[in-house]
N, C-alpha and C positions, 0 to 999 in steps of 0.2 A: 588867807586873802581871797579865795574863790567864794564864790557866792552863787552858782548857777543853779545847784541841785538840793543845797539847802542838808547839806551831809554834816558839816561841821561848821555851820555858821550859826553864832552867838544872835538868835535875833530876837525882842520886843521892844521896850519904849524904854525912853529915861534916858538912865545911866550904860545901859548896855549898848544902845545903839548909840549914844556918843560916843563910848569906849571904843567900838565898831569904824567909825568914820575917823575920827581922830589919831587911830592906828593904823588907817590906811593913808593919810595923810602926812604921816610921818615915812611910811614905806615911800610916798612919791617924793618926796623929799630927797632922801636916800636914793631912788632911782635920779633923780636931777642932776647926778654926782656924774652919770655918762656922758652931761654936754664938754666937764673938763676933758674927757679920755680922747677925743681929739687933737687939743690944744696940746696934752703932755707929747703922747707922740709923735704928734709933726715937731715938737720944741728940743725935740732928744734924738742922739743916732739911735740908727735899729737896733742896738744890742743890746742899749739900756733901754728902749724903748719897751724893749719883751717885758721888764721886770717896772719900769716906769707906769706905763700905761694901766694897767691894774690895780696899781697899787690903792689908787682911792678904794676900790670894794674890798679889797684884802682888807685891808685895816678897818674900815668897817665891820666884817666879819669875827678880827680878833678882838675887836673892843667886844662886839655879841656873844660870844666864845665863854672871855677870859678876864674882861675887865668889868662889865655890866652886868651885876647877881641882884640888885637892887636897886630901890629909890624911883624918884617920878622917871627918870628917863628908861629905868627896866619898866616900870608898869605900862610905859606908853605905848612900847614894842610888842610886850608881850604876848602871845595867844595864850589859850587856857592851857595848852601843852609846854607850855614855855615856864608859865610858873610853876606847875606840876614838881619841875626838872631843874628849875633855879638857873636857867641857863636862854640864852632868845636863839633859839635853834630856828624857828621861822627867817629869820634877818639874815643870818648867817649864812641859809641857803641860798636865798636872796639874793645878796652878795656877792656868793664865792661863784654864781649861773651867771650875775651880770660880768664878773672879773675874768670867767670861763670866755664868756663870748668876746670880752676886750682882749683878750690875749689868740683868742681864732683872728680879730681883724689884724692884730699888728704883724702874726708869722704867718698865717696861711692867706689875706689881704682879702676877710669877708670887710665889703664897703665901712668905711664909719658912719658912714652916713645910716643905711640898715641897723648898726650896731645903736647907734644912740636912740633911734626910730624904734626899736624891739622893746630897750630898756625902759624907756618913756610909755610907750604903748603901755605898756601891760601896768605897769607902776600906778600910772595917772589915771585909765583907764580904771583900773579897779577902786584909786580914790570913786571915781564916776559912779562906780556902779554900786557901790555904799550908801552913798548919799540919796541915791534916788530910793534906792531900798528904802532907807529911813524916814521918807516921805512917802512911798507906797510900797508896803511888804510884800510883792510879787515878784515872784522870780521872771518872768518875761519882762517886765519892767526895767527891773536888775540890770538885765542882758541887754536892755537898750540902752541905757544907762553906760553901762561898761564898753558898748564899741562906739559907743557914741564921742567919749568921752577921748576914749583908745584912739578911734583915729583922727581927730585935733591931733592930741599930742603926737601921735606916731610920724605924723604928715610937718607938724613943727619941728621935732627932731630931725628928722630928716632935711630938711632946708636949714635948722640952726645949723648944720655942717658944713653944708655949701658955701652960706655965708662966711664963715668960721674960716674957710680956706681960703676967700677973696672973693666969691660969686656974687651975683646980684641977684634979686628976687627976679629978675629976667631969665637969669640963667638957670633957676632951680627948674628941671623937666616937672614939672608940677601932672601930669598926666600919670606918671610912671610913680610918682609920691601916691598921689591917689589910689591908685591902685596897690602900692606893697600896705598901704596904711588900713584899708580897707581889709584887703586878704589878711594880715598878721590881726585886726581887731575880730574878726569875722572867729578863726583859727585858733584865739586865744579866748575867745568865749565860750566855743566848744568844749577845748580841753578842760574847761576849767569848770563846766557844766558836768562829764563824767570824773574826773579826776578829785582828789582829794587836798586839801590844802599844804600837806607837806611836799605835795608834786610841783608845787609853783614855780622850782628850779627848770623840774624836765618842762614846762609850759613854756618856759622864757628860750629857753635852749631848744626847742622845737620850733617854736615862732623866729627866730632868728634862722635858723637854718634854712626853714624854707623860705624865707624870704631870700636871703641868702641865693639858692636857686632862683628865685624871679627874676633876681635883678642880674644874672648873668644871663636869662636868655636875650636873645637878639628881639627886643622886645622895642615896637616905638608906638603907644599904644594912642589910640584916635580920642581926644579929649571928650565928644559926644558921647563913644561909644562907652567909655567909662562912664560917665553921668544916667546914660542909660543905664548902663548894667546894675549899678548901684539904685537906683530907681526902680528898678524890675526887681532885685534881688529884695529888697525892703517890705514891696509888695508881696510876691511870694511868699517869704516868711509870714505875714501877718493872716496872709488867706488860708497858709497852712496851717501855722500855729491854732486859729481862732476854729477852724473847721475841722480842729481836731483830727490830721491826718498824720501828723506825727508828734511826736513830744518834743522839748525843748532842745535835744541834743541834736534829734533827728533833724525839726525843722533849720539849726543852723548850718547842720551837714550839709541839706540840701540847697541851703540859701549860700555856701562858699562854693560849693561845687556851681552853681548857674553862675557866679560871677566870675570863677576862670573860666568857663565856656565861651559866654562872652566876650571877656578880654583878650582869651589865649586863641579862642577858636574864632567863631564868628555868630549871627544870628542863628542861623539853619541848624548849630552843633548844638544852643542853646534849645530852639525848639526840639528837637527831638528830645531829649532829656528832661524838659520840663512836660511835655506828652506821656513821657512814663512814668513823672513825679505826680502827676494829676490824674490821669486815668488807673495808675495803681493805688493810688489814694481811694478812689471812686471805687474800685473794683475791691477793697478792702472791705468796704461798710455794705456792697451788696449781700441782701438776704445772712446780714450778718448776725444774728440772733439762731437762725438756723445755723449757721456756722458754728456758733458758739454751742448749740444743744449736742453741735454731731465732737466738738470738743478739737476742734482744727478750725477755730478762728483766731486771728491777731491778738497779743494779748492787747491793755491798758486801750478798751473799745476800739482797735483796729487804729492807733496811735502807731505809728512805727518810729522804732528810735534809730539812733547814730547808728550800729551796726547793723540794722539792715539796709541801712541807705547806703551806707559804704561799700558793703558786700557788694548792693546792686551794680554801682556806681565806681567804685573804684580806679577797677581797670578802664574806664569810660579819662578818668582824670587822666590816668598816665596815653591814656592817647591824644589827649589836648597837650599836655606837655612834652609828649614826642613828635606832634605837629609844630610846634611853639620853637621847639630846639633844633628844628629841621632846617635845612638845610647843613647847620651851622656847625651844629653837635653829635651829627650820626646822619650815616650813608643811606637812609633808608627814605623817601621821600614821602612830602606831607599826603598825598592820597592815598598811601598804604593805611597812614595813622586814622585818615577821617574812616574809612573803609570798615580798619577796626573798633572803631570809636559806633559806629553805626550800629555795626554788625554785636556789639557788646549790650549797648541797650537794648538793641531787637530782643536780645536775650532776655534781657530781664523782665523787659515788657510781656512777652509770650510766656515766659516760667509764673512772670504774679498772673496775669489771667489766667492760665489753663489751671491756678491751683486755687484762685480765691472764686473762678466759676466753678470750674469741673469739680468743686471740691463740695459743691449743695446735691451733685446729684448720685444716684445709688449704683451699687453694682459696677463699681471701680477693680482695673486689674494690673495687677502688678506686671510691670514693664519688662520684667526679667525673664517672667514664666506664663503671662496672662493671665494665671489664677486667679478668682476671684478674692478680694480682702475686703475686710471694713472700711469706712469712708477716713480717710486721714492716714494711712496708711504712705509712711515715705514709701516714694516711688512708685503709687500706685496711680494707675490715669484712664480717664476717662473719656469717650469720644468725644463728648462736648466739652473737653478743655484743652483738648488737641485743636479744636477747631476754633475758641478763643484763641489759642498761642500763635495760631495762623495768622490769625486776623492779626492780634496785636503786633506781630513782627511785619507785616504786609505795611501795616499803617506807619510803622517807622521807615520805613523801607519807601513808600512816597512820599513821606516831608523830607527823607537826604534826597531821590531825585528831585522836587519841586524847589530844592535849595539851593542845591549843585547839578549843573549844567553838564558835568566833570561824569556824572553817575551813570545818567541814562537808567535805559530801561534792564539792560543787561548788569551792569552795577545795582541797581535796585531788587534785581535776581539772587546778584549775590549778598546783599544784605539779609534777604528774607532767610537765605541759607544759612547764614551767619545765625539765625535768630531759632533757628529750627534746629541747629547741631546744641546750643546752649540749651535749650529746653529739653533737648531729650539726654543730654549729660548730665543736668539737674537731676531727670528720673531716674535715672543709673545711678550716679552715686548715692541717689534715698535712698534705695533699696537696696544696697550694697551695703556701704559704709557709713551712713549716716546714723547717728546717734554712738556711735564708737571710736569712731576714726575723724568725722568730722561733724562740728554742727552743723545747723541751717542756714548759717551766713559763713560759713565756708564753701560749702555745697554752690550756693549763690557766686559766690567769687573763681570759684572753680569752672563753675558753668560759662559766666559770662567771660575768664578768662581763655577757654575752648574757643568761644563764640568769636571773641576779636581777630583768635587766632587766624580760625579757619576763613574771617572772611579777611582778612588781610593776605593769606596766601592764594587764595582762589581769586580777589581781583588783579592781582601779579599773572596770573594763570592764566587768565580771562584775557588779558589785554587791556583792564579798564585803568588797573594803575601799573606803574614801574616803578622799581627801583632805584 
């Protein structure tokens, strides 16, 4: 069913790309089946509910299984793996992930509304992004195609519920729709951009869950701010994808991560992270030919993909979502979270410069022993990339104070600090343990996870945040 990267998708003209669309239209079909799982449940006690509510994709599942080995209705299900095996192992999966997640809403109470939103998402979604393929064979296409398509349906599922239960189209929070629709299309493009088409289960089942998380934070999100974000986040991606700064997986990584900032954070959390998404982009393709000759340039022309935007990026997420669940869901207060949040991208911003500048010039030494090394050497550094890392954690370090009022100049102290402990623990562990123990975007996640630490405990220290 995935389509992003083009690993196991059936594609040219005719007969195969009908076969292609017609198969995925039969999958959204099959997903349709989530708007009943509502209906059974609220119509049943809890106890036949558990075994009630499922049962549409079970049985689905077993007819793919154990009773469909042939004929037009196996052909129409079928992948090329499916007929291999005489069996629709695809559907079944399918099935038994959307039946998983019906039986998470009825005992453990993730929304139904999520639930029917997930199943529909992804289902109809991927009819979407078939069809456009079959009209333009490019995979960025594809992927517009696919959330495009995702979040309609995601955003419809989610109100056929409301309504389902008595609501009015007044009543649907349509803000808060927007947004899980948005995040689960966004999140399901991705996965489905690195993953392979037998993972469609863990995609459905991923995108459910976190949504799942979204919609229990104490979230009441500002309708502009969403239209924004999603507005901004569209651009982004196209200025990235098209300027070739990161690849297809990359550029969606970094286009979900700016629409939680966004939503979860606010503007300032947004600029700062889209500052290190743009100037590490820039700083990627500097003198990068020379890069490439010394054999320590980016690969795919300084394209960065999903894990290393995650690496950078990661822990930057989980401090918007520990801002996000703050007060509500943990003792530690939201200025600790921005602090670390700051303090995490300083990092990454000061580790890609000091390594995509300092890394054109000669006579580089290893952080551990100052010995002199070859150029590209983990953990080896140079004065002129100590003194980008400066700069670049400096420059994060004044969009959080120009942002937040909250910061100051002493707070902006400790960001840059933040940004300086993560750079020089990237070099430490290069020259330590990298290439054995960990790769390069662990290293990265390491770093930046140092970085949030330490400025989250030193603005507690400081006086600039509390507890």
């Amino acid at each position: 069913m995935a389509f992003g990267n083009g690993k196991y998708l059936t594609t040219g003209i005719g007969s195969s790309v009908t076969t292609t669309v017609r198969r995925a239209g039969a999958f959204a079909l099959v997903g349709t089946l989530a708007l009943a799982v509502p209906t059974i449940a609220r119509g049943t006690r809890p106890a036949i509910a558990t075994v009630a509510a499922p049962a549409p994709f079970i049985l689905v599942a077993v007819f793919a299984l154990y009773v469909i080995d042939s004929g037009p209705l196996f052909e129409l299900f079928a992948r090329p793996g499916d007929r291999r095996d005489g069996r629709l192992y695809g559907l079944a999966g399918f099935a038994l992930a959307a039946a998983a997640l019906a039986l998470i809403a009825v005992r453990f109470h993730l929304p139904m509304s999520v639930f029917a939103g997930t199943v529909l998402l992804l289902s109809w979604g991927n009819l979407g992004g078939h069809v456009v393929r079959a009209l333009r064979d490019e995979p960025v296409v594809a992927t517009v195609g696919f959330v495009a398509v995702g979040f309609v349906a995601g955003a419809a599922g989610q109100a056929a519920v409301v309504l389902e239960r008595g609501g009015t189209v007044g009543s649907v929070e349509w803000p808060l729709v927007a947004f899980l629709a948005a995040s689960g299309a966004l999140l399901g493009a991705l996965l489905r951009a690195v993953l392979f088409e037998r993972d469609d289960p863990l995609v459905m089942v991923s995108v459910g869950l976190l949504l799942w998380l979204f919609a229990d934070l104490p979230l009441d999100p500002d309708p502009t701010r969403i239209a924004i974000a999603l507005g901004v986040a569209a651009v982004l991606g196209y200025l990235t994808y098209a300027l070739k700064t990161a690849s297809l997986p990359g550029m969606l990584t970094g286009v979900f991560l700016c629409l939680q900032t966004i939503v979860l954070g606010d503007y300032g959390w947004f600029l700062m992270l889209v500052t290190f998404f743009g100037l590490g982009g820039i700083s990627t393709k500097f003198r990068y030919e020379e890069k490439k000759s010394r054999g320590i340039a980016e690969e795919n022309e300084g394209a960065r993909g999903s894990g290393n935007v995650l690496a950078n990026s990661l822990v930057g997420l989980f401090a918007v979502l520990g801002a996000a669940a703050s007060p509500t869901y943990t003792t530690v207060a939201p200025d600790v979270f921005l602090f670390a949040f700051a303090g995490s991208i300083a990092a990454a911003m000061s580790d890609t410069l000091s390594s995509e500048i300092g890394g054109v010039f000669d006579n580089p030494r290893l952080i551990t022993s100052f010995e002199r090394v070859e150029p590209g050497t983990d953990g080896a550094v140079t004065w002129q990339g100590e003194v980008a890392g400066l700069g670049g954690a400096v420059l994060i370090a004044a969009i959080a104070a120009g942002a937040f009022e909250s910061i100051g100049l002493l707070g902006a102290g400790v960001v840059v600090f933040g940004g300086i402990v993560g750079m020089t623990v990237d070099s430490l562990l290069g020259a330590t343990v990298e290439g054995w123990l960990l790769k390069n975007e662990g290293v990265n996640f390491a770093a930046t996870l140092a970085a949030a630490i330490a400025a989250g405990i030193v603005s507690v220290a400081a006086g600039v945040a509390t507890l």
